[in-house]
MARTIMAR-821233 format. One record per residue (C-alpha): residue number from 0; x, y, z. Coordinates in nm, 3 decimals. Last residue first. Layout:
BEGIN
NUM X Y Z
...
//
This chain:
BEGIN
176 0.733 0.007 0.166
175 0.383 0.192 0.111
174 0.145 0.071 0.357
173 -0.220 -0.080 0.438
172 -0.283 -0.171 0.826
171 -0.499 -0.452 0.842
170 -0.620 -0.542 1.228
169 -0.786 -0.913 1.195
168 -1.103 -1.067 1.285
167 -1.234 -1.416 1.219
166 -1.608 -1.423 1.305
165 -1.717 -1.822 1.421
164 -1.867 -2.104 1.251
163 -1.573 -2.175 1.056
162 -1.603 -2.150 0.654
161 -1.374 -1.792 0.626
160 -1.241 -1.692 0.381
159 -0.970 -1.461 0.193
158 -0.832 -1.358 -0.172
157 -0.512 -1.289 -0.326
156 -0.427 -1.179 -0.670
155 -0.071 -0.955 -0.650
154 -0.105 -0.602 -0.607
153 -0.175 -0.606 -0.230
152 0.179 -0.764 -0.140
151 0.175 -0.935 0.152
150 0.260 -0.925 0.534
149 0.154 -1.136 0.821
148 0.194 -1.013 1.155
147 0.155 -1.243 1.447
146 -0.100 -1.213 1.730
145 -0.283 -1.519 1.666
144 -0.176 -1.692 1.413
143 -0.383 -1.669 1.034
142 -0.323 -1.955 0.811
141 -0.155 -1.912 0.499
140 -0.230 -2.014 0.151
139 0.111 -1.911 -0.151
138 0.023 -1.975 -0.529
137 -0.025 -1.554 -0.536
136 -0.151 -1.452 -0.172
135 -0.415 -1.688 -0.086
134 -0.540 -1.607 0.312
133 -0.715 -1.905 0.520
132 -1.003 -2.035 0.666
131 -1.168 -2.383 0.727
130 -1.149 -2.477 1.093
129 -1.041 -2.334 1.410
128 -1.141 -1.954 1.471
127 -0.892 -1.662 1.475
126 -0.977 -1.364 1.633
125 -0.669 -1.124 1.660
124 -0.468 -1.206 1.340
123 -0.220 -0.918 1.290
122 -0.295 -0.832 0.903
121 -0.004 -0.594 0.731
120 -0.093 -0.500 0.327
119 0.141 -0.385 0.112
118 0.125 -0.158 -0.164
117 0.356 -0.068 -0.449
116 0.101 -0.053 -0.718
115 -0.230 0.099 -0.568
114 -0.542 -0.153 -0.786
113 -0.548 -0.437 -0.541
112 -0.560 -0.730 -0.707
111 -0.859 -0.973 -0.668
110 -0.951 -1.324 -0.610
109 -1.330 -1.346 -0.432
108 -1.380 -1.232 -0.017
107 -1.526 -1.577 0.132
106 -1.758 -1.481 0.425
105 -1.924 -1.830 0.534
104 -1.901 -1.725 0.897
103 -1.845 -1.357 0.975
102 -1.556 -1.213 0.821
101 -1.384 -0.910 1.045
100 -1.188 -0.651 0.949
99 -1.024 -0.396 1.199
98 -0.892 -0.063 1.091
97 -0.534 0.070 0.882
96 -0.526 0.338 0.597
95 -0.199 0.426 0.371
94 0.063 0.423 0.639
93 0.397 0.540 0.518
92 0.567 0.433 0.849
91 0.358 0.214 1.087
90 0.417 0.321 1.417
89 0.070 0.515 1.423
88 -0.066 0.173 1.378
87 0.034 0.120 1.727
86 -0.099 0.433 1.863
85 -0.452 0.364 1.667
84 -0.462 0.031 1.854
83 -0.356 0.191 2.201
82 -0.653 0.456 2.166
81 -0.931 0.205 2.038
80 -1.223 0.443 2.119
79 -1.089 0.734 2.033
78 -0.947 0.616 1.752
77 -1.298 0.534 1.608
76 -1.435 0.887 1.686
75 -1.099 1.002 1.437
74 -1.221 0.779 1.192
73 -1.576 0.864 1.178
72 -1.478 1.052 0.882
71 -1.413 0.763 0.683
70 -1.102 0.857 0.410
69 -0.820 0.644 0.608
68 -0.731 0.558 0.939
67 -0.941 0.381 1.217
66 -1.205 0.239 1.016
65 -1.454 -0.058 1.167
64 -1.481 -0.336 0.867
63 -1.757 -0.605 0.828
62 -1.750 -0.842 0.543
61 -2.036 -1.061 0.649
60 -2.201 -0.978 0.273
59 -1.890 -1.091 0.093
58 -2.030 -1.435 -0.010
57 -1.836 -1.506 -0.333
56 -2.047 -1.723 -0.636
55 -1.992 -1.434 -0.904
54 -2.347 -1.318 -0.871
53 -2.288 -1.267 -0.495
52 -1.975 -0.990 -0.545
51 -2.186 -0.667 -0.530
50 -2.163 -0.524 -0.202
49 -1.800 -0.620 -0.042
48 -1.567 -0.359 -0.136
47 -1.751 -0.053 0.075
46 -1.737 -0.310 0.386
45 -2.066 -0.360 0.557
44 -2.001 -0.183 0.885
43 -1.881 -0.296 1.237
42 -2.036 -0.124 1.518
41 -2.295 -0.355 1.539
40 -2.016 -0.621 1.641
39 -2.022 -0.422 1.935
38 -1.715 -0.282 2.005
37 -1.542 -0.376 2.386
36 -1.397 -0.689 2.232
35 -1.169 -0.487 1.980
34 -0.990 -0.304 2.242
33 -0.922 -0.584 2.430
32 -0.757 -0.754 2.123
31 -0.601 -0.421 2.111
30 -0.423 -0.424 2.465
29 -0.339 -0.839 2.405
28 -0.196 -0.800 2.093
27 0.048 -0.509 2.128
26 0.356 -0.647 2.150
25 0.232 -0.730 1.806
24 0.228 -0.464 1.641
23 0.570 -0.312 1.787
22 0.721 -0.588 1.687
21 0.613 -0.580 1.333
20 0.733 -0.199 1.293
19 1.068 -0.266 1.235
18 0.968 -0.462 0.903
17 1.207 -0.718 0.732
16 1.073 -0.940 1.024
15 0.774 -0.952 0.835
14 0.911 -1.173 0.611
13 0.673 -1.068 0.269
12 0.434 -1.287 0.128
11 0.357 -1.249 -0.259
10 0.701 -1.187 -0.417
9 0.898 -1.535 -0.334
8 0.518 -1.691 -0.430
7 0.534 -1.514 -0.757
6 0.856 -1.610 -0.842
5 0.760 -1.967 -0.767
4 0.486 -1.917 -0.989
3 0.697 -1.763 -1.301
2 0.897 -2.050 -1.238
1 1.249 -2.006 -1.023
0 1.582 -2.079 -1.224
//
């Protein structure tokens, strides 16, 4: 019989090979990654989430995030810059919102839940520095690959960072199962 942790690890990170849409993601890599390096990093905004955390000892101010789905109406003007990006999300059935998200150094985004039960969250890794960063998920850290989906459930505490000296930047695309 699993522990309530190990049950919580099982639940936490998802096989993203349970997903038909991985593939398609990541065969992709190389035409977003292009994508993403012709935005300026100006381009990126202070993420909505990220404002207010400082008191608690998180650094969230160099979360950055550049919509391409979801309730920003510069969406559609962000699509049209990242055409083969938004066309690969598009593959995503059930998508809830999906854009870039970068950390600049010393980001460290504080243990949360995400508040949408039933939720999963898809990052493909895109920039990925050496050093000190990761993704908790539940008792579960992972390490971001370059151009290789990793899935987990929103609802469960997880949290992100990023100690390198370099921005990490990932494509999330938020979905229903």
């Amino acid at each position: 019989m699993q522990d309530s942790s190990e049950a919580n690890t099982a639940r936490a990170f998802r096989d993203p090979r349970q997903f038909a849409f991985v593939p398609v993601l990541e065969a992709e890599f190389e035409a977003i990654l292009a994508e993403l390096g012709a935005l300026e990093r100006e381009s990126f905004e202070a993420s909505p989430d990220s404002l207010s955390i400082a008191a608690r000892g998180y650094d969230e101010r160099g979360w950055r995030a550049y919509a391409l789905f979801g309730a920003d109406p510069r969406c559609a003007a962000h699509r049209a810059r990242c055409p083969r990006t938004a066309r690969a999300c598009a593959a995503v059935p059930r998508m809830v919102n999906a854009g870039f998200s970068m950390f600049w150094p010393g980001t460290q985004l504080y243990p949360h839940r995400g508040e949408l039960a039933g939720i999963l969250r898809c990052h493909l890794p895109l920039i990925v520095p050496q050093g000190d960063l990761g993704l908790r998920s539940g008792a579960d850290t992972r390490v971001w690959k370059p151009g290789k989906c990793l899935i987990f459930d929103d609802t469960i505490e997880h949290e992100a960072w990023n100690r390198t000296d370099s921005d990490r930047v990932v494509l999330i695309v938020t979905f229903e199962p």
